[in-house]
N, CA, C and O atoms as a DFTB+ gen file, in Angstrom:
352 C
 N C O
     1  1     105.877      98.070     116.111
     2  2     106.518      97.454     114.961
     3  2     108.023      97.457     115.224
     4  3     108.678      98.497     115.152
     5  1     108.535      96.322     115.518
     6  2     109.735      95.967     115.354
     7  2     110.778      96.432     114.329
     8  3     111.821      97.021     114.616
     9  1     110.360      96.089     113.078
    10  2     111.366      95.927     111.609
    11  2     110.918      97.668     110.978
    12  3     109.763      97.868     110.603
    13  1     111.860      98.685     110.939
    14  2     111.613      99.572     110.521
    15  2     111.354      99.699     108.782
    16  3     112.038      99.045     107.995
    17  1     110.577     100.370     108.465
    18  2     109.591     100.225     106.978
    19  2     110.763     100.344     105.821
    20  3     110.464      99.863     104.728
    21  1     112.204     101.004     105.975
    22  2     112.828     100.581     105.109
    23  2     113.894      99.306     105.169
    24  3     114.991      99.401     104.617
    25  1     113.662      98.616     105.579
    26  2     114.175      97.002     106.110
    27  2     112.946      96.213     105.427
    28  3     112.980      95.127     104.849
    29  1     111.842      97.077     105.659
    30  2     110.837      95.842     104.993
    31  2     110.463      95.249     103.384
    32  3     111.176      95.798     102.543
    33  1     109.985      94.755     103.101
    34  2     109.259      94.424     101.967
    35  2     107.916      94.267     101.432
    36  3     107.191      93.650     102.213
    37  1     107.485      94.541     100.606
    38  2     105.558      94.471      99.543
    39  2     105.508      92.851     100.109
    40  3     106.462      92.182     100.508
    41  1     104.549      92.586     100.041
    42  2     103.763      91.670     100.349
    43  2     102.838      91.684      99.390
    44  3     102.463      92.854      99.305
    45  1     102.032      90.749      98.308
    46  2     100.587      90.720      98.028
    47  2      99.754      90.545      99.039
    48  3      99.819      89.629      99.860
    49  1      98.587      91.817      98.987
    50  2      97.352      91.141      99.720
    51  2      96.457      90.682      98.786
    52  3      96.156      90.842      97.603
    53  1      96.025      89.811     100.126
    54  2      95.089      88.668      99.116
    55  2      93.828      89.819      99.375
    56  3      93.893      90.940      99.880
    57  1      92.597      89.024      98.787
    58  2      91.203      89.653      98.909
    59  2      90.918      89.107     100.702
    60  3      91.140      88.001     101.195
    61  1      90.440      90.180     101.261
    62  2      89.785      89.981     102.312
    63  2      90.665      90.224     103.373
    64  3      90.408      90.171     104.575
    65  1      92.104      90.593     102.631
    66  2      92.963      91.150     104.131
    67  2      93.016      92.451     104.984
    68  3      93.346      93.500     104.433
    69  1      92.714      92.424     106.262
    70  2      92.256      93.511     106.890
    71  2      93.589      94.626     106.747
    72  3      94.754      94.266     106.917
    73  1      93.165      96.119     106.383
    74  2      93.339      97.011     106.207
    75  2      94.425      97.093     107.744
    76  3      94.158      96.330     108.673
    77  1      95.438      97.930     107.843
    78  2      96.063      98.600     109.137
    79  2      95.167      99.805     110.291
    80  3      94.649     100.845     109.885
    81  1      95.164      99.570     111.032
    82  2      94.299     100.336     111.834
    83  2      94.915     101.436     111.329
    84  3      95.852     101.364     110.535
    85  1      94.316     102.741     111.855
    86  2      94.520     104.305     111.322
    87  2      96.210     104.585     112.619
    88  3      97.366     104.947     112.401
    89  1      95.603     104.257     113.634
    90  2      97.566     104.510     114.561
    91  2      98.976     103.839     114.430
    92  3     100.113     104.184     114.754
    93  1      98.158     102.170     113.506
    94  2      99.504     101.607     113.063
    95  2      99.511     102.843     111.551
    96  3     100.527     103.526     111.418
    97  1      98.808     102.950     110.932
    98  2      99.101     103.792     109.493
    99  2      99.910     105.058     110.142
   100  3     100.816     105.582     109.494
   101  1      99.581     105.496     111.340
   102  2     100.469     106.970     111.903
   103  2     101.528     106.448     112.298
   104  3     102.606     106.970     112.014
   105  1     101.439     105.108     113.166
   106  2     102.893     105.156     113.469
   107  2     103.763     104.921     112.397
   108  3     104.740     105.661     112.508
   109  1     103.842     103.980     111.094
   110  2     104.825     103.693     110.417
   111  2     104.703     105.211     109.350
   112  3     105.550     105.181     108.457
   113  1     104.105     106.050     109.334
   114  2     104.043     107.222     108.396
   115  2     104.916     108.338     109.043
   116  3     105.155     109.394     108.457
   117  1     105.400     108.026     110.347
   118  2     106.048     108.529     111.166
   119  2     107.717     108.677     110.151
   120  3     108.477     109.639     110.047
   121  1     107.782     107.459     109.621
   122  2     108.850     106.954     109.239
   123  2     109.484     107.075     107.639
   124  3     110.495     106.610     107.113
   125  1     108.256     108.024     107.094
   126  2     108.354     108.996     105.939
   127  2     108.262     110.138     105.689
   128  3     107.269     110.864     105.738
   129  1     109.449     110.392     105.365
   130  2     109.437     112.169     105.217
   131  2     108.836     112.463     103.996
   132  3     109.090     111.911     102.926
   133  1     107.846     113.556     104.243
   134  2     107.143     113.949     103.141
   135  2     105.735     113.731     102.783
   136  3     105.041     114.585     102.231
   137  1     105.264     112.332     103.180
   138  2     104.453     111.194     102.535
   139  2     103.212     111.787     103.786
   140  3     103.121     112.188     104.947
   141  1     102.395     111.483     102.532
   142  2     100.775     111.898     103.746
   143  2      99.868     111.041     103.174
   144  3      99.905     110.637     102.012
   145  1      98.662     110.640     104.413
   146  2      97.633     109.712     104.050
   147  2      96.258     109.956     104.359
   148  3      95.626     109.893     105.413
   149  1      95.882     110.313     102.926
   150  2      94.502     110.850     102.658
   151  2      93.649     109.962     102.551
   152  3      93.938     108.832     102.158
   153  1      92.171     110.413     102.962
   154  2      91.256     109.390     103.283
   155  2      90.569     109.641     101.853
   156  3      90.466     110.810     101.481
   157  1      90.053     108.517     100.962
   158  2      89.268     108.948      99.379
   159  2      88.703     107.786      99.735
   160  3      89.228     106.766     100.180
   161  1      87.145     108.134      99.405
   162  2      86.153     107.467      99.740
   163  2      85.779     106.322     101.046
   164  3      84.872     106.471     101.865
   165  1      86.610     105.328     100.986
   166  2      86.198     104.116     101.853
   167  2      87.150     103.486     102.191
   168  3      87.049     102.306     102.529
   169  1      88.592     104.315     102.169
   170  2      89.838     103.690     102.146
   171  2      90.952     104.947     102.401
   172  3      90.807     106.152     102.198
   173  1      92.122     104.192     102.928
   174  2      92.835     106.168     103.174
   175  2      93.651     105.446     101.563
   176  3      93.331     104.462     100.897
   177  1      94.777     106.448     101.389
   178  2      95.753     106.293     100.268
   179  2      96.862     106.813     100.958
   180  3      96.716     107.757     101.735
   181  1      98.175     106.187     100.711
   182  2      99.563     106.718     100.383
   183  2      99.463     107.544      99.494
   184  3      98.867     107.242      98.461
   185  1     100.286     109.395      99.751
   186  2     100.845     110.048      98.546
   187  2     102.060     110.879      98.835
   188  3     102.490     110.820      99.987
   189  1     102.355     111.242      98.424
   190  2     103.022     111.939      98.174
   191  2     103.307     112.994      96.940
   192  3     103.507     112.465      95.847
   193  1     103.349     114.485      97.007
   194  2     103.765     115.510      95.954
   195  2     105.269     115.350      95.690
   196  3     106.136     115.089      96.524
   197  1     105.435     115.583      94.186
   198  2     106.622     116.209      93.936
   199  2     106.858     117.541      92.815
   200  3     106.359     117.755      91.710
   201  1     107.667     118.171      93.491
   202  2     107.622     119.294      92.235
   203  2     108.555     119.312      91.911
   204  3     109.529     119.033      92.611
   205  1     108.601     119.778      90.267
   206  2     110.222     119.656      88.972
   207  2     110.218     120.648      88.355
   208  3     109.218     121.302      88.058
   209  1     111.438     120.907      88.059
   210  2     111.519     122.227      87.339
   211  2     111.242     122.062      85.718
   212  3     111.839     123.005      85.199
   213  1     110.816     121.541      85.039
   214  2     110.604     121.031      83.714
   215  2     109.534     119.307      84.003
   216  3     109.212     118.799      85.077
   217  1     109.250     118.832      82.598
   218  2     108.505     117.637      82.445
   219  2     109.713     116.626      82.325
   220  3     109.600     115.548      82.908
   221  1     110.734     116.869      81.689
   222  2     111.748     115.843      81.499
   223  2     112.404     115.096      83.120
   224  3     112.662     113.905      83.292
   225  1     112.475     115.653      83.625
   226  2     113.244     115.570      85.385
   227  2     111.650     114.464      86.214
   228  3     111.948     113.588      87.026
   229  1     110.557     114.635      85.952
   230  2     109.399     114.025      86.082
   231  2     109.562     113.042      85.450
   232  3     109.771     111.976      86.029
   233  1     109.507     113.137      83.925
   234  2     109.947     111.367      83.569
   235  2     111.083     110.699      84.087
   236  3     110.908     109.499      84.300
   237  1     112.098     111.119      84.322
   238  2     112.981     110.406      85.072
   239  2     112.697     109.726      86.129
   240  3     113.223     108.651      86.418
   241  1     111.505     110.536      87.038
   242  2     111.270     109.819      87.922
   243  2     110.328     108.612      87.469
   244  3     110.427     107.413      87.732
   245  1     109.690     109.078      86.953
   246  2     108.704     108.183      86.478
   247  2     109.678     106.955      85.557
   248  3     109.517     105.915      86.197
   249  1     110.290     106.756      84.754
   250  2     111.169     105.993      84.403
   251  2     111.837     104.926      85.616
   252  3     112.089     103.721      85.577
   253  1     111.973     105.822      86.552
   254  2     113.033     105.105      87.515
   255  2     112.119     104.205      88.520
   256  3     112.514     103.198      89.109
   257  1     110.872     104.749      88.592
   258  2     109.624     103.941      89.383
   259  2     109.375     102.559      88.608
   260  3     109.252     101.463      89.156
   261  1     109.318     102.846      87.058
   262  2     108.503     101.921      86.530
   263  2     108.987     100.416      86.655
   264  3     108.255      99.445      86.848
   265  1     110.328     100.412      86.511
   266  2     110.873      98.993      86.708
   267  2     110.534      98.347      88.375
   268  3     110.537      97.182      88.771
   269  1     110.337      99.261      88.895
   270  2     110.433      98.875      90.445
   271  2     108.492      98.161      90.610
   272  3     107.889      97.230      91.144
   273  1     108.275      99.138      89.910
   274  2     106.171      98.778      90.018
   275  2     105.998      97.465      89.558
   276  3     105.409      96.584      90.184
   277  1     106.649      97.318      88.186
   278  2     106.439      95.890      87.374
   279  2     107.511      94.642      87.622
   280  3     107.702      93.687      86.868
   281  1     108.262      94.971      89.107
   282  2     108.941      93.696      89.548
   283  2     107.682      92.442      89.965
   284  3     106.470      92.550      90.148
   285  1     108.478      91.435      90.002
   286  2     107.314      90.615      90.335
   287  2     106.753      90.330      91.656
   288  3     106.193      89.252      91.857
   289  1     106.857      91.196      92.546
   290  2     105.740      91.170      93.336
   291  2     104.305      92.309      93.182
   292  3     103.550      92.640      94.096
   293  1     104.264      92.613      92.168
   294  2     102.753      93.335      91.329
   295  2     102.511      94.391      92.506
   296  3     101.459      94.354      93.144
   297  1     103.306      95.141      92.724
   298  2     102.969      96.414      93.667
   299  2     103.144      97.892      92.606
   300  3     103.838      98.900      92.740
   301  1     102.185      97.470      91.551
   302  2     102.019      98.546      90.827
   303  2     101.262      99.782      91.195
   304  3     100.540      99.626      92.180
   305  1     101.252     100.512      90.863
   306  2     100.109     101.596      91.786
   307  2      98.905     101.443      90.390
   308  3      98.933     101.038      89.228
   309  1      98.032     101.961      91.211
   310  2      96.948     101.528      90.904
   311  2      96.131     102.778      90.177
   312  3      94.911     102.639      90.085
   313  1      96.823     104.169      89.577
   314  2      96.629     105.159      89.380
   315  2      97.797     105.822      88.974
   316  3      98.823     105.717      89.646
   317  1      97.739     106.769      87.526
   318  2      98.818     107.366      87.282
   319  2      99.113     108.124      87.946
   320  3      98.411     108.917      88.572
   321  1     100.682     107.951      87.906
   322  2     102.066     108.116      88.120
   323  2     101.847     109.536      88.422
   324  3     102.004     109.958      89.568
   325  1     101.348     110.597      87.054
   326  2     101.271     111.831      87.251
   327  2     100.576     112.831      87.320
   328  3     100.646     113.882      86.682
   329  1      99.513     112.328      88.539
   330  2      98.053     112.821      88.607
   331  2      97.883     113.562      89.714
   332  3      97.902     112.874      90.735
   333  1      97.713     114.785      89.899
   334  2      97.622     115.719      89.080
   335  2      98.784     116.310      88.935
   336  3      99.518     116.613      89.875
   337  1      99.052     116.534      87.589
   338  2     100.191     117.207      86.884
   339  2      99.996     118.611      86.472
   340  3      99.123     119.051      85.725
   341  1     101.012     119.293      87.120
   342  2     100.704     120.854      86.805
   343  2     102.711     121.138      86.185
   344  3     103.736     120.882      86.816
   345  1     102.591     121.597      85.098
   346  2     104.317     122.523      84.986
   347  2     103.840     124.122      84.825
   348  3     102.876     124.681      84.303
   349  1     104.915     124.513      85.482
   350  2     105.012     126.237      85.550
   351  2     106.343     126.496      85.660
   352  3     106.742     127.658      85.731
């Protein structure tokens, strides 16, 4: 891959577009600190943890995501924001 992943942009996939092989998914995951990709059921997932010292500092983030999810290229996630949520 040429264009490094923060240079790039979302794309819609349509129905029927083939998935990234599992070494392109390692190589560009190479290119996120933090971020890991778990396999759930029949498909891997992007995730990533974060931990906050309070719930308020969490909505912020969550605030600051939301405009970015509901731009118009529909790269909303597809599962809440704050799952699983633990404060201590």
């Amino acid at each position: 891959m040429s264009t490094p992943l923060a240079e790039r942009h979302c794309v819609v996939c349509k129905p029927g577009t083939p998935t990234l092989a599992r070494d392109a998914v390692d190589t560009m995951l190479r290119q996120l600190s933090g971020w890991t990709v778990v396999e759930v059921g029949d498909h891997l997932e992007l995730t990533k943890t974060f931990r906050f010292k309070g719930f308020m500092p969490a909505v912020e983030l969550v605030n600051a995501i939301a405009p970015i999810a509901e731009n118009g290229r529909k790269n909303r996630p597809n599962r809440p924001l704050l799952t699983p949520f633990t404060l201590s």
